[in-house]
Each structure stands twice: as structure tokens, then as C-alpha cells.
MARKOLPA-958673 format. One record per residue (C-alpha): residue in three letters; y, z, x. Coordinates in steps of 0.2 Angstrom, whole numbers. Example, Ala and Ser with C-alpha at 12.3 -4.5 7.8 and 13.67 -1.06 7.14 Angstrom:
% MARKOLPA-958673
+--------+-------+-------+-------+
: residu :    py :    pz :    px :
+--------+-------+-------+-------+
:    ALA :   -22 :    39 :    62 :
:    SER :    -5 :    36 :    68 :
+--------+-------+-------+-------+
***
This chain:
% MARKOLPA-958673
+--------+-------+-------+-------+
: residu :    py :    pz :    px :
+--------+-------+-------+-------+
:    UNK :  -236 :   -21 :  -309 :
:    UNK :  -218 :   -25 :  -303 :
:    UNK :  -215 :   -18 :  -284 :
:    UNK :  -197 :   -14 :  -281 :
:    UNK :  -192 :   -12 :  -263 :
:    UNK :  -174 :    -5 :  -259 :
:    UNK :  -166 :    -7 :  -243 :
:    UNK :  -150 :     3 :  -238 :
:    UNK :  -141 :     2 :  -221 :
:    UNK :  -131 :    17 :  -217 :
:    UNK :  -114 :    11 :  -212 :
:    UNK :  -110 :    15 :  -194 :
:    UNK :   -94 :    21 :  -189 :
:    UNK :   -89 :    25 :  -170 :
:    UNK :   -83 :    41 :  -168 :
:    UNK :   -69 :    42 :  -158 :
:    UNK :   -60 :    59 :  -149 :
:    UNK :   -43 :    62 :  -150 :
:    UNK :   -44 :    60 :  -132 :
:    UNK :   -49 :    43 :  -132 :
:    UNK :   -35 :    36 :  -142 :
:    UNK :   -21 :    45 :  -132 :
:    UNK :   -30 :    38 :  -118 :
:    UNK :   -31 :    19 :  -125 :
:    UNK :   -10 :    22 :  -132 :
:    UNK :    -5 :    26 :  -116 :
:    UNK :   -14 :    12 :  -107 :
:    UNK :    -7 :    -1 :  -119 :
:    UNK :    10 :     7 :  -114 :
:    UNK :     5 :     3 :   -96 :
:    UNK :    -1 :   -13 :  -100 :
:    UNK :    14 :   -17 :  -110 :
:    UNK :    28 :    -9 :  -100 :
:    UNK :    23 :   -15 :   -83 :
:    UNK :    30 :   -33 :   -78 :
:    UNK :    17 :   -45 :   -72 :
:    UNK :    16 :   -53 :   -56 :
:    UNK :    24 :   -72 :   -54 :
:    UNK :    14 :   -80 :   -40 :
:    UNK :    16 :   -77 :   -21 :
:    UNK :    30 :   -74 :   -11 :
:    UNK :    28 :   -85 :     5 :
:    UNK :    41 :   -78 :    19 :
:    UNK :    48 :   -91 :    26 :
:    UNK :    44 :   -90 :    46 :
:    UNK :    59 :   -94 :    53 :
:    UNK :    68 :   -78 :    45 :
:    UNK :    56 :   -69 :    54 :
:    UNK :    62 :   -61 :    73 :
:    UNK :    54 :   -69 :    86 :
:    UNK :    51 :   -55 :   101 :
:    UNK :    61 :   -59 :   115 :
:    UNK :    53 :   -60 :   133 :
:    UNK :    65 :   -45 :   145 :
:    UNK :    72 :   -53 :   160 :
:    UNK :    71 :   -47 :   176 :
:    UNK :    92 :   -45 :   176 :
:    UNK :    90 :   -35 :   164 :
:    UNK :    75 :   -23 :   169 :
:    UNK :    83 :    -6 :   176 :
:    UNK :    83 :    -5 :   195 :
:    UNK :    68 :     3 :   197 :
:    UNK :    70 :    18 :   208 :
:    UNK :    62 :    18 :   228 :
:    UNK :    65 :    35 :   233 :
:    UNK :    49 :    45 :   221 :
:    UNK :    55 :    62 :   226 :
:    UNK :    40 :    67 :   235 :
:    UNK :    48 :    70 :   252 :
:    UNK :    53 :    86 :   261 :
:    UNK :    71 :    91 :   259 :
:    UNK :    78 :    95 :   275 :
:    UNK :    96 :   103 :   277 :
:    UNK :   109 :    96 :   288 :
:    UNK :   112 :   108 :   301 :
:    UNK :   131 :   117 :   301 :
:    UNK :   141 :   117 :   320 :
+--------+-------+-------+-------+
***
């Protein structure tokens, strides 16, 4: 008696949407178009403005009258 044993592996194949491969072209495009980035860019501190302090010559002269008194017209002769 001969036993014969037959093995067969049905070939997979990924199904893929149309969707999917406009969606993988146009991230290659991306990928490909876009210029990488070269390192850091360290800003050197001295171009950088420095706040200046105000001094009190040139703060505005601050007001002493507010306002808030009674107005009282001269009298006429």
C-alpha cells in the first residue's frame, strides 16, 4: 500500500484599494519633495535685543493735579 500525501499552500496576495496606493504615491511625493532638516540653528545671543531699563528723565512728568476738584469761576467786576 503506497500513501500519497499532497500539500498545497494557496498563494497569498494582499489586496490592496485604489485608495491605498494614491495614498502611499502621494506620501512618497511628500517624503521626497520636502527638504530635510540640517541640524539646529543656534541664534547667536548677542544679536538678540537686550531690554533697556527707562530712566527717570525720560519718564513723562506725571501729572499732580487729578482733576477731582471743584471748578470755581473767577468772579467778573
Amino acid at each position: 500500500t503506497f500513501v500519497t500525501a499532497t500539500t498545497t499552500t494557496a498563494a497569498t496576495t494582499p489586496t490592496i484599494s485604489k485608495d491605498e496606493i494614491t495614498l502611499a504615491k502621494a506620501l512618497i511625493e511628500i517624503k521626497t519633495s520636502r527638504p530635510k532638516a540640517k541640524g539646529i540653528v543656534m541664534q547667536d545671543p548677542s544679536e538678540t535685543p537686550t531690554p533697556t531699563p527707562i530712566v527717570s528723565s525720560q519718564q513723562p512728568s506725571k501729572v499732580q493735579d487729578k482733576g477731582k476738584g471743584i471748578m470755581v469761576e473767577p468772579k467778573m467786576p
